[in-house]
N, C-alpha and C positions, 0 to 999 in steps of 0.2 A: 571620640567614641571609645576607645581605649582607655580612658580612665574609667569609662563604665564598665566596661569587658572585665578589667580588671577588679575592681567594686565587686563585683559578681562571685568571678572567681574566687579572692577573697572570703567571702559568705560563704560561700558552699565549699570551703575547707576547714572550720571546722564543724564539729559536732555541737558542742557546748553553747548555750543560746546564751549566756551572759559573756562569755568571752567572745562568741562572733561578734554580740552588738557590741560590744566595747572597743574591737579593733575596725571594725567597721566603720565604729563612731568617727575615731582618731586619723582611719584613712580620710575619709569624707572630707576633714577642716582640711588635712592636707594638699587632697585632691582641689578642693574649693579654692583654695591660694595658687595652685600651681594654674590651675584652669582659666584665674583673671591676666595672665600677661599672655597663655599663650593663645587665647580667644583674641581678647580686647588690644591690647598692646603689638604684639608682633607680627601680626597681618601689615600693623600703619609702617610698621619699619622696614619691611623689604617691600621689594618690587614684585609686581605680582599684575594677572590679569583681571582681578576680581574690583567690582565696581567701586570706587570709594580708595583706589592707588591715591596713596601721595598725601594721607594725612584726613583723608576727609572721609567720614564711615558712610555718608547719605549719597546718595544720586544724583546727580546731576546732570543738566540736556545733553551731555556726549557719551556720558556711560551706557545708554541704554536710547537702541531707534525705536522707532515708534512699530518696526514690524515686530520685536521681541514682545510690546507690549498687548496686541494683538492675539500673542499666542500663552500668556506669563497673566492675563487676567481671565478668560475663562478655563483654563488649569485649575485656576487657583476655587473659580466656582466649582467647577467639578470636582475637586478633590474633599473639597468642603461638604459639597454634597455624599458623597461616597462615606464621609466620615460621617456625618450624622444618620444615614441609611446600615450603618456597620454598627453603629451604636443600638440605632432603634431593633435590629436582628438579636444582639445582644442580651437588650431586655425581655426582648418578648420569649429567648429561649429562658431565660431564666427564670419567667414567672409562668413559661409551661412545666420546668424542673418543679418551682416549688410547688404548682399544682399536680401534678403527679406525686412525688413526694406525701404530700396531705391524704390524696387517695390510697396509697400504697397502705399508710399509717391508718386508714379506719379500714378499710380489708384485712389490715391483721389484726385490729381492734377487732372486728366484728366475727372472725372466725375464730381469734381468740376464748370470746365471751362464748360463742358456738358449740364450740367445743367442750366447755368448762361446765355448761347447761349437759351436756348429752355425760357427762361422768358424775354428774350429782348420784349420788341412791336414792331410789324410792321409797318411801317412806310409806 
């Protein structure tokens, strides 16, 4: 998470939109190389409590009882659920924005034109 933190930070130091993306660019390959040993590779080398100790990244019948499993698969529904209910929120406020938006824009279309009508001269 810190590589992203920092990614971030990064970006929003400076101003100049071709040199942020260009340093940006170059942290990224580096952050990307640093990221594959200490994700992938150095969890397998030390000791540790996380499932998959000892060289092996999958699960196996003693990493995990069956009460963990119980509580680790409707989580996993419910969270699933909550994200697609967070997304469908998401949509729906954004095509009340663009509908409002549309409206805003022929109201002032239309007072515009209104307006423009009532300062003609009389002929």
């Amino acid at each position: 998470m810190l590589l992203y933190l920092a990614y971030f930070v990064l970006r929003g130091s400076f101003d100049d939109e071709m040199r942020r993306g260009r340093i940006s660019a170059v942290y990224n390959i580096f952050a990307f190389a640093v990221f594959i040993p200490l994700i992938l590779i150095l969890p397998r080398l030390t000791d540790s409590l996380h499932p998959g100790n000892g060289g092996n990244p999958g699960f196996n019948q003693y990493d995990a009882d069956s009460s963990i499993k119980r509580i680790i698969r409707p989580a996993f529904v419910g969270f699933t659920l909550l994200g697609f209910w967070i997304t469908q929120l998401r949509v729906r406020l954004r095509r009340l924005e663009t509908l409002l938006d549309e409206q805003d824009d022929l109201k002032a279309a239309s007072t515009k034109q209104s307006s423009d009508l009532q300062n003609t001269p009389d002929l």
